[in-house]
N, C-alpha and C positions, 0 to 999 in steps of 0.2 A: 450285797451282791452287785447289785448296779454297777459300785464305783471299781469295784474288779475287772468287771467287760470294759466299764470306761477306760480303766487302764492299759488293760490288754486284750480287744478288740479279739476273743475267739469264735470259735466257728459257733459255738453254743448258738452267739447273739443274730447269727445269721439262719438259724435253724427256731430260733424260737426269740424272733426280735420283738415280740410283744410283751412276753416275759423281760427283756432289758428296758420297756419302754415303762414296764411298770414300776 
């Protein structure tokens, strides 16, 4: 999942950037 948001940077990662940090 990470490297999905790393790719394309959606609002998810902005709503729940801990979740991307993990």
């Amino acid at each position: 999942m990470g490297i999905r948001f790393l790719s394309q940077p959606e609002p998810c990662t902005q709503v729940l950037p801990s979740l991307h940090r993990v």
